[in-house]
C-alpha positions in Angstrom: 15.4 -4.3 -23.7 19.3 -4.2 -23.2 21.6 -6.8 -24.2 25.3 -7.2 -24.4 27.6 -10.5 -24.9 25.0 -12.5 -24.8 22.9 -11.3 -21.6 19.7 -9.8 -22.4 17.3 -7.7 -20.0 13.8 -7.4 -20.5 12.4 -4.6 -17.8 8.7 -4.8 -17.2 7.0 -1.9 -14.9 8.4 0.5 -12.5 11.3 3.1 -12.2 12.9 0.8 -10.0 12.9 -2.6 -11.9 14.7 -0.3 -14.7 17.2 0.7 -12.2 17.7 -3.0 -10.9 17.3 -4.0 -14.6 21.0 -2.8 -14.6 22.5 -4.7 -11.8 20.5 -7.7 -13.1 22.4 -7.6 -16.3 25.7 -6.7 -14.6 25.3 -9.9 -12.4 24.8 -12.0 -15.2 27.6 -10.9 -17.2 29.8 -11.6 -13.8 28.4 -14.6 -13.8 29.7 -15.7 -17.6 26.7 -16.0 -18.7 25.9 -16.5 -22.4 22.7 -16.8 -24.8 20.8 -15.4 -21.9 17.3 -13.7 -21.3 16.4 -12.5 -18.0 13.0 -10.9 -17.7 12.9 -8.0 -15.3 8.7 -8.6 -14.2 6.4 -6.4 -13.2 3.1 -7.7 -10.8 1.3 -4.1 -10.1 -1.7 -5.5 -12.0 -3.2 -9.0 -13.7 -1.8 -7.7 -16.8 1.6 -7.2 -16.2 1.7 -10.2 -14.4 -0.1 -11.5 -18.4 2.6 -9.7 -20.3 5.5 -11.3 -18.6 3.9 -14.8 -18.8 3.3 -14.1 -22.7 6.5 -12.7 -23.0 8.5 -15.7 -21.4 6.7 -18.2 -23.7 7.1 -16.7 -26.7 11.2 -16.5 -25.7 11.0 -20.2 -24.4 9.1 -21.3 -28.1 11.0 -18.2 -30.5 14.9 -19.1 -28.9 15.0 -23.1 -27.6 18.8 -23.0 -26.5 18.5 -19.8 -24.8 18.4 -19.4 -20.7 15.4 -17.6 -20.0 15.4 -16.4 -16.4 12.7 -14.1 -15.0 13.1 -12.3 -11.7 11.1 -9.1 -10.4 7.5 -9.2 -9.0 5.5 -11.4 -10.8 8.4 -14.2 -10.8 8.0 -14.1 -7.0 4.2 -14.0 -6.6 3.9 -16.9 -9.5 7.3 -19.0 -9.3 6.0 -22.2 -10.1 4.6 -21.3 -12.6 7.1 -20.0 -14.3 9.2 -22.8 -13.8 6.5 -25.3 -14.9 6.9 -23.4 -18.1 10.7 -24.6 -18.5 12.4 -20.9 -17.0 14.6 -20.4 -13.9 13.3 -17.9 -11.0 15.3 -15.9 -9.3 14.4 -14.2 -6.0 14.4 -10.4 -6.3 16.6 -10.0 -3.5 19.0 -12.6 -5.1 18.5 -10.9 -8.6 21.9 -8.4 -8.4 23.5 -11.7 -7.2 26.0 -13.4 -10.0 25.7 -16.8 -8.1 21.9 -16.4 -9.8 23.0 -16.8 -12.9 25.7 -19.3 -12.8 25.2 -22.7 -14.2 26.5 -26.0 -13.5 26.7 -29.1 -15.3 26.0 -32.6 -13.6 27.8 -35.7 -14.5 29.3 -33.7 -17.5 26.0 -32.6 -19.7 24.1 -29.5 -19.1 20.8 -29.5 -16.3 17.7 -27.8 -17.5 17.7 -24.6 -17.5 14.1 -24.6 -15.4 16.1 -26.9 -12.7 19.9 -25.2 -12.3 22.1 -26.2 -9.7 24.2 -23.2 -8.5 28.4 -23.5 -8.4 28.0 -24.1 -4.2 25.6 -26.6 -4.9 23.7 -25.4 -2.1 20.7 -25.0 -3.4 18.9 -27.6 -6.0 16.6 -25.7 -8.2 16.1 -22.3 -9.3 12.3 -22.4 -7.7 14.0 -23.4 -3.8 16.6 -20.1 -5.0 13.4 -17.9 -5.0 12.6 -19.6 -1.7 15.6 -19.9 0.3 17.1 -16.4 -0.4 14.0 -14.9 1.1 12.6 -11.4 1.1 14.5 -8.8 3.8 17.3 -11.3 4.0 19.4 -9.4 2.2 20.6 -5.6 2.7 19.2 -3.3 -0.2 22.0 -2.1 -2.3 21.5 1.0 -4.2 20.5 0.2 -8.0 21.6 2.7 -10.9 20.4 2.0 -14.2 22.5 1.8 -17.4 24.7 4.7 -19.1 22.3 4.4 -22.0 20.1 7.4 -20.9 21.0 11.1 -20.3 18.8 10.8 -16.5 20.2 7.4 -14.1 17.5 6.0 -12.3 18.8 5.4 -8.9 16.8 2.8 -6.9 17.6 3.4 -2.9 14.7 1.8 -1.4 12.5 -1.2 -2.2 10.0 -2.9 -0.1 6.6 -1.9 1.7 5.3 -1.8 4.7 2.1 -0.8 4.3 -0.9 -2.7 3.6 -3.3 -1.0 0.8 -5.9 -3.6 -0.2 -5.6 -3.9 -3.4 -1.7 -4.1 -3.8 0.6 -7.4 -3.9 4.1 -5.6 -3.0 4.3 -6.3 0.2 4.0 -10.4 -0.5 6.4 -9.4 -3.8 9.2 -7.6 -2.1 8.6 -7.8 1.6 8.9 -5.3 4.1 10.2 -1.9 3.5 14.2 -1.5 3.4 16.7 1.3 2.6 19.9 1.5 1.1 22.6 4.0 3.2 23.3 7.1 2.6 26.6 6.6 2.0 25.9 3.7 -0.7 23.5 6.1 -2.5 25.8 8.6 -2.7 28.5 6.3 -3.8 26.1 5.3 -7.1 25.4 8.8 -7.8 29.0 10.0 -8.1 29.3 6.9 -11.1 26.2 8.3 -12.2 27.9 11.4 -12.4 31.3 9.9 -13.1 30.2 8.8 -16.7 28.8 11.9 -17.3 24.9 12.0 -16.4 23.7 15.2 -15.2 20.3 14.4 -14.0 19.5 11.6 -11.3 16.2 10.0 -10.8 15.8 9.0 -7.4 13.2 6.1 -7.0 11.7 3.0 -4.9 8.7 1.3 -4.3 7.3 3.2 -1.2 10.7 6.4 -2.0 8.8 8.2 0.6 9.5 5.8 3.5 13.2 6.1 3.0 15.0 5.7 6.0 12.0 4.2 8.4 14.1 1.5 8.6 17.5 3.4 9.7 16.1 6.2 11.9 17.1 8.7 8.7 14.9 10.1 6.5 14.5 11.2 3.0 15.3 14.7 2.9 18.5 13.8 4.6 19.3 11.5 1.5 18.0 14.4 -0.9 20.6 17.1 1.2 23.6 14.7 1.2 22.9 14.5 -2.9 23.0 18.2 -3.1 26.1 18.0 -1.2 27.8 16.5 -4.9 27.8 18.4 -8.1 24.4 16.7 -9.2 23.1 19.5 -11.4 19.4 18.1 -11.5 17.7 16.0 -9.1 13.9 14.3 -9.9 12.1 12.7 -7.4 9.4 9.8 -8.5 6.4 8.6 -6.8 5.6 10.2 -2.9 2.9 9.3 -0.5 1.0 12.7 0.3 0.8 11.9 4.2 5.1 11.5 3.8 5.4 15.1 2.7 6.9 16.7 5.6 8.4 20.4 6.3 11.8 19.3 5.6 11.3 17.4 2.3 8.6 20.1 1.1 10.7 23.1 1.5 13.7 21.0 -0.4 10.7 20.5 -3.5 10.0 24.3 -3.1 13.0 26.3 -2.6 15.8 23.8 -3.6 16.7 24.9 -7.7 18.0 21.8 -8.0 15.6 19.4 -7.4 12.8 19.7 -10.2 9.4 21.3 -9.8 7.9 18.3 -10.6 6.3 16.0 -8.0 4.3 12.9 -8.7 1.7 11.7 -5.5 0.5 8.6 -5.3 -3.3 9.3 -4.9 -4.9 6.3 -6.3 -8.0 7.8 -5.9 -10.0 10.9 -5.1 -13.1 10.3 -3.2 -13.0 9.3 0.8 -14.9 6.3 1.2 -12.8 4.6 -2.0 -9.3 5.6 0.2 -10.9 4.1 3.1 -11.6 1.0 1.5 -7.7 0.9 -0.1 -6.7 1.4 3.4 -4.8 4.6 2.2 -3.2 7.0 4.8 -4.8 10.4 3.2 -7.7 12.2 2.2 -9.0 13.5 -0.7 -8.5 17.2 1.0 -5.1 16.4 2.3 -4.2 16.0 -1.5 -5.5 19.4 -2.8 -4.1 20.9 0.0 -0.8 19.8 -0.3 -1.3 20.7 -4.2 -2.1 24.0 -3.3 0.7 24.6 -0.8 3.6 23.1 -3.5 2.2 25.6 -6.0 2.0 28.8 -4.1 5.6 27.9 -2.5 6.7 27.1 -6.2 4.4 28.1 -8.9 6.7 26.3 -11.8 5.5 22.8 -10.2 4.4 19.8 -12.3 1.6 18.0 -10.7 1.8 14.0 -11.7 -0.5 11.4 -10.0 -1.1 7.6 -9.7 -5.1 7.0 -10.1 -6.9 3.8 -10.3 -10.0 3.6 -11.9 -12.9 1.3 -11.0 -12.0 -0.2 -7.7 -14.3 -2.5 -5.7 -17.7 -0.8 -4.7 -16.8 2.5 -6.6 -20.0 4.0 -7.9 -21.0 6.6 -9.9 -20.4 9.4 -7.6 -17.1 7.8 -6.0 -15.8 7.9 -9.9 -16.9 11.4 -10.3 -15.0 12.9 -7.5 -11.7 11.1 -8.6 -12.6 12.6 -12.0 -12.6 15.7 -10.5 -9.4 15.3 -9.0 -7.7 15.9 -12.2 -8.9 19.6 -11.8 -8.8 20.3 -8.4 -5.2 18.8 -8.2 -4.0 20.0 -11.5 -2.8 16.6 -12.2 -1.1 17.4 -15.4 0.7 13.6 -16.1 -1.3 11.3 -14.8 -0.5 7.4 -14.2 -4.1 5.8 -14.8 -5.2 2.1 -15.2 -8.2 0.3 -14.5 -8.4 -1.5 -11.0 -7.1 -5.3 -11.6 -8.0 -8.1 -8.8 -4.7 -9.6 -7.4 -5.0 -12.7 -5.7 -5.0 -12.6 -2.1 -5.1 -9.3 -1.4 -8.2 -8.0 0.8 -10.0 -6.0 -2.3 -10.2 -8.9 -4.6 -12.8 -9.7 -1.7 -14.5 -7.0 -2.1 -17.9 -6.5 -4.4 -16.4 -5.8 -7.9 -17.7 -3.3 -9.9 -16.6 -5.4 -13.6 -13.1 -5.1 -15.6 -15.3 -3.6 -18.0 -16.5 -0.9 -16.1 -13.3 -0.4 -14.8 -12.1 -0.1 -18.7 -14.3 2.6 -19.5 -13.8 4.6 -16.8 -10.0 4.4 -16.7 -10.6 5.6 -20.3 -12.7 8.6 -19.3 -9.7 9.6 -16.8 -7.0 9.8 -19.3 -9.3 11.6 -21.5 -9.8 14.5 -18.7 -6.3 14.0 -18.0 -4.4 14.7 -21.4 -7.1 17.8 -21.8 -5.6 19.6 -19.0 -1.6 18.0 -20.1 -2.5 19.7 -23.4 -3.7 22.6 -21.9 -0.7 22.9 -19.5 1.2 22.1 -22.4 -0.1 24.9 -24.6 0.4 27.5 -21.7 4.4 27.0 -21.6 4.5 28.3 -25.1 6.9 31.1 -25.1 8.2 30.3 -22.0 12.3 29.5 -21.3 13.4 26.4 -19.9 16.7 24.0 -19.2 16.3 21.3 -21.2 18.2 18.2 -20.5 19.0 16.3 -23.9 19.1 12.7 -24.0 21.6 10.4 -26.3 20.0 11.3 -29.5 20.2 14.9 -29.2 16.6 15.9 -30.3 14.1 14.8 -27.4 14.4 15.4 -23.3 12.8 16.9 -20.7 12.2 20.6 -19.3 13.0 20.9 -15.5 9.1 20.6 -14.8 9.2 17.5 -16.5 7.5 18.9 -20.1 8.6 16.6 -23.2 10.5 18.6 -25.7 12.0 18.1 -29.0 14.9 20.7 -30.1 14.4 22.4 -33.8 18.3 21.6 -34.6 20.1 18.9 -33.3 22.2 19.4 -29.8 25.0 17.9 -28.2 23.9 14.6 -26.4 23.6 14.7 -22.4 24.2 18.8 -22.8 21.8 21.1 -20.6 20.6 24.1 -22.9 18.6 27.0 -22.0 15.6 26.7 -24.7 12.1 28.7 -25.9 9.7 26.6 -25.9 7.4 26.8 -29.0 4.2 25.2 -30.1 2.8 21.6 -28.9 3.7 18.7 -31.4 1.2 15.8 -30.0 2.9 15.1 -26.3 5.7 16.9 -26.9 6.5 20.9 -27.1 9.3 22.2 -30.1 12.3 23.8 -28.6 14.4 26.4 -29.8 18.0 27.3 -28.4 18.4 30.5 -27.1 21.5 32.7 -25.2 22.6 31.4 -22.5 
């Protein structure tokens, strides 16, 4: 949560939404806003979706006079809803937008805050806001998060046009769209400007940057490198979107961090087939295997979902074994959730219990081989980059570390790493 004169953000989910989380606020201080919640949602599963509900009740019940707004995701896929429930909606496309967050009285006393009329009077509810400023209508503008943190997150694409089964995005932010170049390199010299020194680059499908422009994302990684960025992360790629240009800037490019995080989802064939994913369980290891021997230092990360429709006991197993044969070292795991709509919600279920257990069994496997991975870097040297409160941060392969002596914040300092305390390893300065 991030608040200041009066405008509070509540970020639920993704990279991204803490990215846009910052141009939300920034809107609503524009705005004049005052005694004002805005909840950033999240819709990737049933229980983020359950979160944000429970969290916009207990706001609406805990703070009466207060504007609760909620935006993102789950505000578009259940606006009424929300509005039912006495909150405004805003569009995500309208959500960096200060005319979102403007209210205006009628006949001299305050409207509801569920049923806002904006300054233009244009449009009569908050609800017909969500509806009239509709998805791809507006050009994506790049999002950088707040100065808060020693890495900005900079969202430069948002949208999807895919169609994977069991996923809701496409109905929750339209149709894929990129920021330009030249805006994205804009938000990373303020990012730079105010003194970050490591930039997050993220989206909801990052690896189609550009589709929509005829430019690509290596292009937008090499006009980065072109600034003074000293470290530069990617999140979340399709495998299949890994081409020569983009993996030899991952392999030979010091700059941008040996750490790569696929969106695999699963790891047996006929479960892939069934998401309607565009890769194969071998296209994954092999791509695995190629970052690796290019760049041995390389971080392996992975989205898997656990328990999807019709997964049996040897579908499971060969996603389990994923872990291994991928060296998935930090591993995004949850259990499959049904989202309304969507073609797998159709599809014989295999029980949210099920799906419990065996997302369970996956993180199990998973932080074996993080500890293990872990345990190996002992002894090794690193640059760590230090966030604001000069103990914790992150090695350039992504590895949490904590410092043995406090360290100037946002600094960059050649460490030793030591022994593994729980998920993190203990640091110690050494000559530059």
């Amino acid at each position: 949560m991030s608040g200041a004169a009066g405008v509070e953000v509540v970020n639920f989910g993704c990279r991204l939404n803490i990215a846009e989380g910052e141009a939300v606020r920034a809107a609503a201080l524009r705005a004049g806003a005052a005694d004002t919640i805005v909840f950033n949602s999240c819709a990737v599963t049933d229980e983020a979706v359950r979160q944000a509900r429970q969290a916009v009740r207990r706001a609406l019940r805990e703070r009466p006079g207060a504007h609760v707004v909620v935006t993102g995701c789950a505000a578009e896929l259940e606006a009424e809803r929300f509005v039912d429930m006495g909150a405004r909606v805003v569009a995500n496309d309208a959500k960096g937008l200060a005319e979102s967050y403007r209210l205006k009285e009628k006949n001299g006393a305050s409207t509801s805050p569920a049923r806002t009329d904006l300054d233009d009077g244009a449009i009569p509810s908050p609800f017909a806001l969500s509806l009239s400023k509709g998805r791809s209508s507006l050009p994506y503008a790049p999002a950088l998060s707040g100065a808060d943190h020693a890495r900005a997150f900079l969202g430069v694409q948002t949208g999807c046009s895919h169609a994977c089964t069991f996923c809701a995005t496409v109905r929750a932010r339209g149709a894929a769209r990129s920021a330009t170049i030249e805006a994205v390199v804009d938000a990373a010299r303020t990012a730079l400007t105010r003194g970050q020194r490591e930039v997050v680059l993220t989206g909801v499908d990052l690896a189609s940057y550009g589709d929509d422009s005829g430019t690509s994302l290596a292009a937008l990684v090499e006009a980065l490198l072109a600034l003074p960025v000293e470290r530069l992360r990617l999140s979340s790629l399709d495998p299949d979107r890994v081409d020569d240009a983009l993996f030899a800037l991952l392999t030979e490019e010091a700059r941008v961090m040996p750490h790569v995080h696929l969106s695999l989802q699963a790891g047996d064939d006929m479960v892939l087939t069934r998401m309607k994913r565009r890769h194969r369980r071998a296209d994954a290891v092999r791509l695995v295997e190629r970052l690796k021997a290019a760049r041995p230092a390389i971080a392996i990360g992975a989205d898997l979902i656990a328990g999807f429709p019709t997964e049996d006991d040897t579908m499971f197993a060969n996603s389990l074994a994923l872990i291994d044969d991928a060296d998935i070292v930090f591993g995004h795991i949850f259990p499959y959730s049904p989202r309304a709509g969507t073609p797998a919600a159709r599809m014989p279920q295999v029980g949210r219990a099920v799906a419990r257990e065996r997302a369970a069994v996956l993180r199990d496997a998973n932080a074996r081989r993080r500890h293990a991975w872990m345990d190996a870097q002992a002894g090794r040297t690193t640059q760590m980059l230090v966030e604001r409160d000069g103990l914790t941060g992150h090695g350039e392969n992504f590895a949490a570390l904590a410092l043995t002596a406090p360290a100037a914040p946002e600094s960059i300092l050649p460490v030793r790493i030591g022994a593994r305390d729980g998920e993190r390893m203990i640091a110690g300065r050494t000559a530059a």
